[in-house]
C-alpha positions as CSV (number, residue, x, y, z in Angstrom):
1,X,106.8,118.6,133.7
2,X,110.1,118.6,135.2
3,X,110.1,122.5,134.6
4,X,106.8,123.0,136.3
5,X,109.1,121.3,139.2
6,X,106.4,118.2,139.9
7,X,107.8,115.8,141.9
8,X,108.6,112.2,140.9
9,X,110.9,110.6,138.4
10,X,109.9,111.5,135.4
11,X,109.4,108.4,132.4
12,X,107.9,108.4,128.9
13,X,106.5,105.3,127.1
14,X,106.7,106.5,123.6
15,X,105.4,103.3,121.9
16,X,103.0,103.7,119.0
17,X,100.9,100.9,119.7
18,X,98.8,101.4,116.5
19,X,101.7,99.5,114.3
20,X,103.0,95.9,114.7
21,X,101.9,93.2,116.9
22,X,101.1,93.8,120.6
23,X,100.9,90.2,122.1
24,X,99.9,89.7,125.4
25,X,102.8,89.8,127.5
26,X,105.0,91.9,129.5
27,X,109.1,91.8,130.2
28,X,111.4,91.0,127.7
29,X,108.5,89.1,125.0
30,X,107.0,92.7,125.1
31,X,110.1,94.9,124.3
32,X,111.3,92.2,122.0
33,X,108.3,92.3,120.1
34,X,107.7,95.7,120.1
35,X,111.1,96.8,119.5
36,X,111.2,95.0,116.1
37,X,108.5,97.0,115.2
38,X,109.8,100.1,116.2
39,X,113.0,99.1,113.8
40,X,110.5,99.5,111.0
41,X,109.5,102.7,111.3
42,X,112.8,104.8,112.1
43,X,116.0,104.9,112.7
44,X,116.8,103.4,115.1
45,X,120.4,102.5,117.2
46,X,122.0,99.8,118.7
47,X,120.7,101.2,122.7
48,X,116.9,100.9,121.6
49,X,116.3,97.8,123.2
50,X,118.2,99.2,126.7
51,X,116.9,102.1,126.9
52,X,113.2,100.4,126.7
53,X,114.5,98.6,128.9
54,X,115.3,101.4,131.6
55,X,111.6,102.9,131.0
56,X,109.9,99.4,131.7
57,X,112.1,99.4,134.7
58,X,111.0,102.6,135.6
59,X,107.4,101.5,135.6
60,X,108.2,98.5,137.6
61,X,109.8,99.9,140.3
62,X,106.7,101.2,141.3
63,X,106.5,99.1,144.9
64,X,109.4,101.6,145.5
65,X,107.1,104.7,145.5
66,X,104.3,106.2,147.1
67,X,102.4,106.9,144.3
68,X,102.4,106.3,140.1
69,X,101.1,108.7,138.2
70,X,100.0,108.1,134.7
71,X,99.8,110.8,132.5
72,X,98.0,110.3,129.1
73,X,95.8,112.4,126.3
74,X,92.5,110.9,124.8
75,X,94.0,110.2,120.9
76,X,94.3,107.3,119.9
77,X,98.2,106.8,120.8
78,X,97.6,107.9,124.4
79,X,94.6,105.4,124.7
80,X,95.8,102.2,123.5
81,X,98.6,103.3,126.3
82,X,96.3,103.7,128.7
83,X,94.0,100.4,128.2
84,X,97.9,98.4,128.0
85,X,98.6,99.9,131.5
86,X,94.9,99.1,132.8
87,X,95.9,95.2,131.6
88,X,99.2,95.6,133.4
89,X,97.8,96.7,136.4
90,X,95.7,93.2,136.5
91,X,99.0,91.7,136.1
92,X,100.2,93.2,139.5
93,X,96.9,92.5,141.5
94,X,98.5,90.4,144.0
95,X,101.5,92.7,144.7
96,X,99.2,95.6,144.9
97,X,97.3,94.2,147.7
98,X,100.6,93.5,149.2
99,X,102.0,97.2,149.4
100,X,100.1,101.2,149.7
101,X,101.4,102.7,146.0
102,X,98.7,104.6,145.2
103,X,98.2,104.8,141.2
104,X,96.0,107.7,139.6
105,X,95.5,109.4,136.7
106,X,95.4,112.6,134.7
107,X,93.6,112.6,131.4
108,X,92.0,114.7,129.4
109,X,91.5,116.4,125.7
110,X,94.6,118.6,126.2
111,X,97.7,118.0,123.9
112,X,100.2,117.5,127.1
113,X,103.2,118.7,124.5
114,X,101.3,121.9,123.7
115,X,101.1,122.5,127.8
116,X,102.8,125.2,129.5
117,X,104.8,124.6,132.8
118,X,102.5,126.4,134.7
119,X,99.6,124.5,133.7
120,X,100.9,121.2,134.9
121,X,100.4,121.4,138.2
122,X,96.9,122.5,138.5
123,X,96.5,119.0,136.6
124,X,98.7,117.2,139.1
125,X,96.7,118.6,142.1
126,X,93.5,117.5,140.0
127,X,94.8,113.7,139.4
128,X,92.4,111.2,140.5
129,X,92.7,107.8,141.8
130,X,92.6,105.0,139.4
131,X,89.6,102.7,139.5
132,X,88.5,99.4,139.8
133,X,86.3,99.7,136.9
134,X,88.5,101.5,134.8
135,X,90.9,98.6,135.4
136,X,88.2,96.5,134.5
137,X,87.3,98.2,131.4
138,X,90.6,99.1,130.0
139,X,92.1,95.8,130.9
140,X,89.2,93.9,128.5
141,X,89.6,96.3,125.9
142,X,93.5,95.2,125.7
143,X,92.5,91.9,125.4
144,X,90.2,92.3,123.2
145,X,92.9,94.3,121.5
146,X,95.6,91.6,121.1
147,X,93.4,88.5,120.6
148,X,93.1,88.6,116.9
149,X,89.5,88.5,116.9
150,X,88.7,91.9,115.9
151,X,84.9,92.1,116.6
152,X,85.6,91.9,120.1
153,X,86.4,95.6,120.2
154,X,83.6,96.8,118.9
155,X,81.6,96.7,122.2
156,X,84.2,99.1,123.6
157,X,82.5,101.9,120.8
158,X,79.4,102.0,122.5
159,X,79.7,104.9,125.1
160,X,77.0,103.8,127.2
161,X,79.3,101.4,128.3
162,X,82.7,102.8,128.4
163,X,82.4,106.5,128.4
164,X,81.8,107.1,132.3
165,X,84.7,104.9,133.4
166,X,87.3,106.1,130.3
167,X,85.3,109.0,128.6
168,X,88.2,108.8,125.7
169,X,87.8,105.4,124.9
170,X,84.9,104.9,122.1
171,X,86.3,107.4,120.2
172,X,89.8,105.9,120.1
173,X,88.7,102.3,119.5
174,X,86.8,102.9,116.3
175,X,89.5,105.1,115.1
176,X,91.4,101.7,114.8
177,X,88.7,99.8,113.6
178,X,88.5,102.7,110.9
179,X,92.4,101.5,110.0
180,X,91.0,98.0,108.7
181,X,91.0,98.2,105.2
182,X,87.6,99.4,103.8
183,X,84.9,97.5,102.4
184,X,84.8,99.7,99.7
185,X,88.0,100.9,98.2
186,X,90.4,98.3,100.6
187,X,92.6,101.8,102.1
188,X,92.2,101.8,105.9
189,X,91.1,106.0,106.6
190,X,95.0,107.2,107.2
191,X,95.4,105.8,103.7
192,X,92.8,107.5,102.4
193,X,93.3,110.9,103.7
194,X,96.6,110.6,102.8
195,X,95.5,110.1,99.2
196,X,92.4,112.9,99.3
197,X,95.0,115.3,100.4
198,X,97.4,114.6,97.2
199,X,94.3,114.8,94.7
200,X,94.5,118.6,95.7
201,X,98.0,118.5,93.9
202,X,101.5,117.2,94.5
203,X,102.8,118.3,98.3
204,X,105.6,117.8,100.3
205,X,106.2,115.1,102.8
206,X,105.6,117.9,105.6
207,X,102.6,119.2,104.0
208,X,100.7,116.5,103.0
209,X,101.5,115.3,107.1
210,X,99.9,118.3,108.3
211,X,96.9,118.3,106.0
212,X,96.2,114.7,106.8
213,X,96.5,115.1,110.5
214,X,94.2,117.6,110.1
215,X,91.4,115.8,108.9
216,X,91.6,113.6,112.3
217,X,89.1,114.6,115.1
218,X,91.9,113.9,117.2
219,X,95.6,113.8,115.9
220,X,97.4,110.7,117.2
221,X,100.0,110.1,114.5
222,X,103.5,110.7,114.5
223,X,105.5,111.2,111.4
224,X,107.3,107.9,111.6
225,X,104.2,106.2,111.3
226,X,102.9,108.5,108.5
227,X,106.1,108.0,106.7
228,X,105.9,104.0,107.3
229,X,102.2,104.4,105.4
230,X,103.6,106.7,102.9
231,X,105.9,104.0,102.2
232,X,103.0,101.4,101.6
233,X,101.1,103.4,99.4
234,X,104.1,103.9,96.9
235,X,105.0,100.0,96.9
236,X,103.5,96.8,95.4
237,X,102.4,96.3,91.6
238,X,100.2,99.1,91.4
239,X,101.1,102.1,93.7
240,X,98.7,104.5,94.5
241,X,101.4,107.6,94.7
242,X,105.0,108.5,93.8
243,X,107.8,109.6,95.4
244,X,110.5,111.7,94.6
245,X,112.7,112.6,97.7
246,X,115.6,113.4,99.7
247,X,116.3,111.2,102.6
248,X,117.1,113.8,105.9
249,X,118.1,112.6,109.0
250,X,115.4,112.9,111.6
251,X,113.3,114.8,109.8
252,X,110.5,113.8,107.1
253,X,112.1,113.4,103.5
254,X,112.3,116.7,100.8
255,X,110.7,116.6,97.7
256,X,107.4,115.7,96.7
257,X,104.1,113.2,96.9
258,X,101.9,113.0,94.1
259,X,98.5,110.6,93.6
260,X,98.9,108.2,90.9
261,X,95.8,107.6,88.4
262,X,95.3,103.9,90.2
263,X,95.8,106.5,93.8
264,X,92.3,108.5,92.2
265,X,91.1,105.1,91.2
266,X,90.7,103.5,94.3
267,X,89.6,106.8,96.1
268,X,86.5,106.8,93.8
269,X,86.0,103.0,94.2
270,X,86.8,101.8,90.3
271,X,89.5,99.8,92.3
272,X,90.9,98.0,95.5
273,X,93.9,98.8,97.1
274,X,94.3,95.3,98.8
275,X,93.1,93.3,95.3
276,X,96.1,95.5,93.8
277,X,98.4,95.6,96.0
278,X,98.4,92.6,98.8
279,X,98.2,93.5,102.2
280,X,100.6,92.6,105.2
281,X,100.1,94.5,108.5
282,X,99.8,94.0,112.2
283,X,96.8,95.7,114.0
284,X,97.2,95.0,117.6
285,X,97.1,90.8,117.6
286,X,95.3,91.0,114.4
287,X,97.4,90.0,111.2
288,X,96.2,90.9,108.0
289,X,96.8,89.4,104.8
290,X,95.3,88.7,101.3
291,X,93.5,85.2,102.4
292,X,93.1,86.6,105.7
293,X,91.7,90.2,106.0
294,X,88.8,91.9,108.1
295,X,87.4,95.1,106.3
296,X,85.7,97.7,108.0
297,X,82.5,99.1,106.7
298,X,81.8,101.8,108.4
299,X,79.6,100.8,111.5
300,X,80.9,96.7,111.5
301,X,84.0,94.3,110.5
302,X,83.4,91.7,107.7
303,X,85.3,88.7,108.6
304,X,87.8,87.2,106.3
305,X,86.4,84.9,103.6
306,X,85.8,81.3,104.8
C-alpha cells in the first residue's frame, strides 16, 4: 500500500482471532487477553503488548481523520476481523454521530499480500461506504461469536441472510464451526487435514503446511497457528503424530511429521481424538473441555452432555 503511494497512515491488526478467547471488550481487557494468547503461539518479546498498543491507538484516533478505511480479505482470519470491527463500530455510535469520519470498506476474494502496488489503488477508488446493516450484521455475529453459546452462529451460515450485506461471511463462519471437534472421529477439520496429509508419508513441517492449506477453499492459517496444532496432535497419552525437529528461529521447524497408527486410527473412526487425548481450547468465548465440549457434525453442533 504505502508503495502504491495511497494516502493515510497505514496500520495492520494481525490478530488471529481463530485461537484463544475473544471476550467482549475493547482497551486494555482486549489486548490483555489476546496478547496471552498470542504468547502461545510464537515468539514473542517483551514490546508485544506496546506495540498492540500503538495499533489500537491507531484505530482510535479515528475522530482525528477524515476517513477510516478498512481493508480485509474474505478467509476466515480477515472475517472474524471484520465482524470484531462491525462490533466496535456499535461501540462508537454515539461519537460517530458527533463528528463526519467517514468509514468504508474494501473487500473482496483477493489475497491483499499477493497484490501488486499498482493494483491497490483501483481498489481504493472502488472502496465503499460502510453500512448500517453490515454493522448490524457483523456486529451480532461477534456476539454471537464470544458468547459461549455456539449455536448462535449458525444462523450467520445461511446466505440468504448474510451474503448481501457481507457476501464472505457464511463461508467463514462454518469454517469455524468446522474446527469444533467432530462428531465422529473428535479432530476439528485443520486437525484432520493435517493428519490426511501425513498418511501420504512422513513430510516436513513446510510441506505438510502447504498441503494442508491447500485443502482449504480459502487459506486463512498462518504457520504459528499450524505449528500451535501440530503441537496438539503430538501431545497427550495417545498422540496422533511424531515429531522429530530442529527448532529455527522464525521459521517453521526442520525435520519431519509422521502419522502415528492411533493418527490413522482416528482418521478412519476406530477411535476419538478427544476420548484419547482430552481437550482444552478456546474458540472465540467458547471453552472446550472433556465435560464440556460441543462437536460439530457436519450441518449442526451437539451440545455438551447434560
Amino acid at each position: 500500500m504505502e508503495e502504491a503511494s495511497l494516502p493515510g497512515t497505514f496500520s495492520a491488526w494481525p490478530d488471529v482471532l481463530h485461537d484463544g478467547p475473544t471476550p467482549l471488550a475493547t482497551g486494555e481487557e482486549w489486548i490483555r487477553a489476546r496478547c496471552a494468547t498470542l504468547e502461545t503461539l510464537t515468539d514473542v518479546d517483551a514490546d508485544m503488548l506496546r506495540r498492540y498498543r500503538e495499533s489500537d491507538a491507531v484505530l482510535e484516533s479515528w475522530p482525528e481523520r477524515d476517513e477510516v478505511v478498512f481493508w480485509l480479505e474474505h478467509d476466515l482470519f480477515d472475517q472474524l476481523l471484520l465482524i470484531r470491527h462491525m462490533w466496535w463500530l456499535t461501540q462508537n455510535a454515539a461519537d460517530r454521530a458527533a463528528h463526519h469520519t467517514r468509514f468504508s470498506l474494501v473487500c473482496g476474494d483477493e489475497y491483499l499480500g499477493l497484490m501488486k502496488p499498482e493494483q491497490f489503488p483501483p481498489r481504493f477508488a472502488a472502496r465503499a461506504p460502510i453500512t448500517p446493516e453490515q454493522i448490524r450484521i457483523g456486529s451480532a455475529a461477534w456476539e454471537a461469536y464470544c458468547s459461549g453459546e455456539p449455536t448462535r452462529l449458525l444462523p450467520f451460515t445461511r446466505a440468504a441472510d448474510v451474503a448481501g450485506p457481507l457476501p464472505y461471511l457464511p463461508a467463514a463462519i462454518r469454517r469455524v464451526l468446522e474446527e469444533f471437534p467432530s462428531a465422529g472421529n473428535g479432530l476439528a477439520r485443520s486437525e484432520r487435514q493435517i493428519l490426511e496429509v501425513l498418511t501420504e508419508g512422513p513430510r516436513t513441517p513446510e510441506q505438510t503446511f502447504v498441503a494442508a492449506s491447500r485443502l482449504e477453499e480459502a487459506i486463512y492459517m498462518g504457520d504459528s497457528s499450524f505449528w500451535h496444532i501440530v503441537r496438539g496432535l503430538n501431545e497427550g497419552p495417545h498422540p496422533l503424530l511424531t515429531l522429530d525437529v530442529t527448532a529455527r528461529p522464525g521459521r517453521l521447524p526442520e525435520g519431519t511429521l509422521q502419522i502415528t497408527g492411533t493418527g490413522r486410527a482416528v482418521l478412519q473412526g476406530r477411535a476419538d481424538h478427544v476420548a484419547l487425548n482430552g481437550i482444552s481450547r478456546w474458540l472465540g468465548g467458547t471453552y472446550l473441555s472433556s465435560d464440556r465440549l460441543w462437536r460439530w457434525t457436519g450441518s449442526s453442533l451437539l451440545p455438551p452432555a447434560p
